[in-house]
N, C-alpha and C positions, 0 to 999 in steps of 0.2 A: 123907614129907618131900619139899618141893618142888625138884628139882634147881635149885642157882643158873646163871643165864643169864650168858655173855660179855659184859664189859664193855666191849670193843672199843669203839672212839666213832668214828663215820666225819666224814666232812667237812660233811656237814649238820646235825651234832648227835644223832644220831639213833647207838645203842649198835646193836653186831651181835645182841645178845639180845634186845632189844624190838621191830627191824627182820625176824629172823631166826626168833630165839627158839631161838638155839643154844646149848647149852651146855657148859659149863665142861670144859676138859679136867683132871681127876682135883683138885689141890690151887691149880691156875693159875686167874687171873682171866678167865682168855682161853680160846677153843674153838679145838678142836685147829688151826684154818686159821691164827686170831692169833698161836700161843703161838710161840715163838723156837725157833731150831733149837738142840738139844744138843748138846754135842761127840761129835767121832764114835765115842770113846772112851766112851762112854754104853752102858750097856747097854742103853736103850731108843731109840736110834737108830733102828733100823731098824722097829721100832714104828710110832714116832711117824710115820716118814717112809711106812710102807704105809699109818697112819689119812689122813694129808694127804692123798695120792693118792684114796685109797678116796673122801673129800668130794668134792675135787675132780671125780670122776666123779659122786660122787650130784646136786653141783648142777647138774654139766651135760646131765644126763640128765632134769634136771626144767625144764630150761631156763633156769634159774638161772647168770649168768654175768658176775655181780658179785661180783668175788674182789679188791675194793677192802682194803690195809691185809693182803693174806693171805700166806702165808711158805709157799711151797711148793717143792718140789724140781722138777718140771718141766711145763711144759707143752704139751702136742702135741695142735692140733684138724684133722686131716687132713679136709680137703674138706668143711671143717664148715657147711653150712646147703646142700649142693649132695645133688643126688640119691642120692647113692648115699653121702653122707658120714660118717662115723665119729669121736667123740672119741677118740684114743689115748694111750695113759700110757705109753712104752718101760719105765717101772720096774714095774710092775704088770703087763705084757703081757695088759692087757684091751681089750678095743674095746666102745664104746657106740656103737648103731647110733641118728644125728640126720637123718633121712632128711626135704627141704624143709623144714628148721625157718628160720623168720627171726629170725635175730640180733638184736633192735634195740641191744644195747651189750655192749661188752665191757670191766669196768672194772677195772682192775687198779692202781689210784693207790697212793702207799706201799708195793705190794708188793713183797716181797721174794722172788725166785726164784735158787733154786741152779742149775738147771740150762739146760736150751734151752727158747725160748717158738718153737713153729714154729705157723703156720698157713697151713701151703701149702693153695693153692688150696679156703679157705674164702673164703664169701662173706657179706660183713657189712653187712645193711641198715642200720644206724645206726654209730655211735661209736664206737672204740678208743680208749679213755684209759690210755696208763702214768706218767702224770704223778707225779712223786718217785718212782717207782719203782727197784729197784734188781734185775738180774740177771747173774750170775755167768756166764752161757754165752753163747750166742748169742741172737737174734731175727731169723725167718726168715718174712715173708711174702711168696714167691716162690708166683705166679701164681695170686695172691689177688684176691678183687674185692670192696673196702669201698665200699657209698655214697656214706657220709658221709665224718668228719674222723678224723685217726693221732694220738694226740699223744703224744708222748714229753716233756714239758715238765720240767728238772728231776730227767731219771730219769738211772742211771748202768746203763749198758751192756757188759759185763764182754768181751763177745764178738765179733760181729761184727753188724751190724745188716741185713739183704739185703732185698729188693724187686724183686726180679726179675721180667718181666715180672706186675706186679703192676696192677691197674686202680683209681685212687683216684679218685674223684669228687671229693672236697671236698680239705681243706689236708691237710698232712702236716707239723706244728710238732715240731721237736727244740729249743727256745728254751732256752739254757741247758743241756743235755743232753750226758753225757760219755760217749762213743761208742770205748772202748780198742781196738779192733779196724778192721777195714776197713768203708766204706759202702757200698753198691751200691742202686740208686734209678734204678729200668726209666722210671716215668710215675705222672702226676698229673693229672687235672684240675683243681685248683685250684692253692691257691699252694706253696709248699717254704717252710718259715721253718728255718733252720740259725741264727737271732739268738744270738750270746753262746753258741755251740756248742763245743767240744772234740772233733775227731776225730782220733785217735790214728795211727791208718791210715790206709789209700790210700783215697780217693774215686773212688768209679767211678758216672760221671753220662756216660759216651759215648754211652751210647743211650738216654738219658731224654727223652721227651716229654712237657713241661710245657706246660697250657695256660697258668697265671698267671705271676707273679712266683716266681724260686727267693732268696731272700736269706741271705748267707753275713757279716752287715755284725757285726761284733764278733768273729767266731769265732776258735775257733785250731786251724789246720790242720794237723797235727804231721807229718802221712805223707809219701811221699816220691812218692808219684802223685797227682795229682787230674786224672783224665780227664773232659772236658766237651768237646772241640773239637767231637763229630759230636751234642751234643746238640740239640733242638730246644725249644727255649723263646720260647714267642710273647710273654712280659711282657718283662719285665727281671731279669735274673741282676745280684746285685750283692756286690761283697764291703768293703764301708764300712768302715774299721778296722777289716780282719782279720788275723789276724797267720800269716805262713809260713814255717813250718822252712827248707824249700828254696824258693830261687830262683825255680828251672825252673818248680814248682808254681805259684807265684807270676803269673809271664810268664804262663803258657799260662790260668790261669784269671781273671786279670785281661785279657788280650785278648779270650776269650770274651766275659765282661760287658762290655768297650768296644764290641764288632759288636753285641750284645743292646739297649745302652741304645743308639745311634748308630741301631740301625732302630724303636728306640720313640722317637724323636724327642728324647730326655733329655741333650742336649748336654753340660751341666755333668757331670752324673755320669760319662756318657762321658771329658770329659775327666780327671777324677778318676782313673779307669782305667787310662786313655792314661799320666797319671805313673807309676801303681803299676806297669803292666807295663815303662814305659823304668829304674825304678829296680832293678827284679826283673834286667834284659838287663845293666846298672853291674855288681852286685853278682855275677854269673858270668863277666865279664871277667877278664883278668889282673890280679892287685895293684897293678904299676905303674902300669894303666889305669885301673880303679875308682876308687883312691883321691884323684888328681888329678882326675876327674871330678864328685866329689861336691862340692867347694865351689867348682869351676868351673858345670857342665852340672845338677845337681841342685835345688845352693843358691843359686846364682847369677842363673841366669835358667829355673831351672824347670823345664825341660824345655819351655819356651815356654806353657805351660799358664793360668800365675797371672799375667794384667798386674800388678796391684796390688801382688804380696810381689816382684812385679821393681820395679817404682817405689820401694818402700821399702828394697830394694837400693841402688838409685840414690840417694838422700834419703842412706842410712846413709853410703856412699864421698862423697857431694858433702859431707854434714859432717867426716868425717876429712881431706881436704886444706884444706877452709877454718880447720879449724884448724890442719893442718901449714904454708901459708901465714901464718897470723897467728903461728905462735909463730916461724917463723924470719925475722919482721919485720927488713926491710934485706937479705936478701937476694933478693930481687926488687924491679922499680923499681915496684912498690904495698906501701901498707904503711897499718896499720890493719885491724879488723874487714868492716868494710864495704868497706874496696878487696880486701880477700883474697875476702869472698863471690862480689861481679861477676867478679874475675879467675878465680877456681873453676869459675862458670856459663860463663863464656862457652869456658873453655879445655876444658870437658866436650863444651860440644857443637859446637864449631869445630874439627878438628883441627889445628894447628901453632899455633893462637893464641896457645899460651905461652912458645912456644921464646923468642924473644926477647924473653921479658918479664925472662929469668934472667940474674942479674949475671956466673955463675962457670957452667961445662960440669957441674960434678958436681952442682948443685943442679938441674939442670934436669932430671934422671932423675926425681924425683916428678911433675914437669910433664909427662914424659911418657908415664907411667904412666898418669897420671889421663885424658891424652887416649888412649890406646889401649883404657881399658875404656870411656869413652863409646863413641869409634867402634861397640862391640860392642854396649853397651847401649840405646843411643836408639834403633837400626833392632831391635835384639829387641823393646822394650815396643811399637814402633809394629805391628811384625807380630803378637806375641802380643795386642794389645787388639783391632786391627782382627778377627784370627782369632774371637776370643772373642764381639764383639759386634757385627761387622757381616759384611754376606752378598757 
């Protein structure tokens, strides 16, 4: 009788039994690498979790290291593709002797891992993919050197994620990716995509040397460190709608990306930056300070940053007095729509032009309201437009 094959289906269509020609573990559709973990209260626990292992070495020992879709307790490839390198399993305490083998991919998409994925100091001529991947420990490529591209796209990371002196040629994407633990990120040749990320923990980027772009632009930064000041990044570092537990985080890695994009010539974004880090320095002030500043110094005019939403500041206050003048018609010597508008403009940007237009001392306090935030506002949009768009 012909053993039935796993029914696994990977992302090309293509089943793990017709691809592989693996078969079925006991009464399950799936071979022992698909089938789901049992509780640990199983009497075949430990079984099942030496069969995983036990694969896991047979495929990498055949060079086989497509474990796309596979549910494994750990993995550890110690100096895997270098001279003297070794696959090792800490739960099975075997070593598989991989002495110059070249990597060209190591795909692990959808997988599920219980424990720590380490590949210190292996070297990987092609591809790392963990895309929707999900693992319970850590992930440890410390003073590894991959080719090509990392991807973590999608996967959720239970542990810590490390890169320590590690050598990447191509990108390094955690797009979407939830990182519970701490980051640590030595260097890259290509780009960093952190898009639409979740790191839980501290960021530690102080001694990363990036050649591309590192983008942090949707993320959400939960830790309470993100060290980057002594990084070297020759693109643009940028954190575009990302969102910061703490402040301080905030400050220091939004100034980063303002010197980043400000020597890649990226003015706009720079200034973008420039707001995120003066609103991050608000919001560590004292409360008396802060909060009087936000719809003074923030909303107000900006941080000097946006001519435009200062001008429609201005628009929105020149329409509230023209109508506080029109409705308390007769008490100034203009009266009507149109004499309130002119008396509005001209009293905005003249200062004292209105005092004497006021019939009575206590109505003239809106009059002089309204010229004390011109005085402040005409010389800000003039310096914030001039800043913004000419040299």
């Amino acid at each position: 009788m012909t053993a039935s094959l796993c029914e696994y289906k990977f992302r090309n269509g293509e089943t793990c039994g017709k691809t592989f020609e693996e078969e079925v573990y006991e009464t399950s559709p799936y071979c022992i690498l698909h089938i789901n973990f049992p509780d640990e209260s199983d009497p075949k626990y430990n079984d099942i979790i030496n069969k995983k292992n036990a694969k896991v070495q047979e495929k990498a020992q055949a060079g086989d290291f497509n474990f796309e879709g596979a549910k494994v307790f750990e993995i550890n490839f110690l100096r895997l593709g270098r001279d003297d390198g070794v696959a090792f399993l800490p739960s099975s305490f075997q070593c598989l002797p991989l002495k110059n083998r070249d990597i060209d991919v190591l795909n692990f998409c959808d997988a599920h891992i219980k424990g720590n994925v380490t590949l210190m100091e292996a070297t990987i001529q092609g591809n790392i993919s963990f895309k929707k991947a999900k693992r319970e420990g850590d992930v440890s490529f410390d003073d590894a050197e991959i080719q090509k591209d990392v991807w973590f796209k999608f996967a959720t990371i239970q542990g810590d994620a490390s890169f320590d002196l590690a050598k990447i040629y191509g990108k390094v994407s955690f797009v979407e990716a939830e990182i519970q633990g701490n980051t640590s990120l030595h260097g890259a040749k290509g780009d960093i995509s952190f898009i639409g990320a979740k790191i839980c923990g501290d960021a530690l980027f102080d001694k990363a040397k990036v050649e591309g772009d590192a983008s942090f632009d949707g993320a959400k930064i939960m830790g309470d460190n993100f060290f980057c000041r002594y990084a070297e990044i020759n693109g643009a570092l940028t954190f575009e709608g990302a969102a910061f537990k703490d402040p301080s985080v905030q400050e220091e890695a939004c100034r980063k990306a303002k010197q980043t994009c400000e020597q890649a010539g990226d003015r706009d974004i720079a200034d973008y930056h420039f707001y995120r880090e003066m609103e991050a320095k608000r919001k560590r002030k004292k409360w008396y300070i802060r909060y009087p500043e936000a719809p003074l110094l923030q909303y107000g005019l900006w941080f000097g940053v946006y001519p435009f939403r200062l001008l429609l500041n201005f628009a929105l206050i020149f329409a509230f007095f023209v109508c506080w003048f029109w409705v308390t018609n007769g008490v100034y010597t203009y009266s009507g729509l149109t004499d309130s508008m002119g008396f509005s403009f001209l009293n905005i940007l003249i200062p004292g032009y209105g005092i004497f237009a006021t019939t009575t001392p206590y109505h003239g306090v809106p009059v002089i309201v309204e010229t004390a935030i011109g005085a402040f506002m005409w010389p800000a949009f003039i310096v914030t437009f001039a800043r913004k768009y000419m040299r």
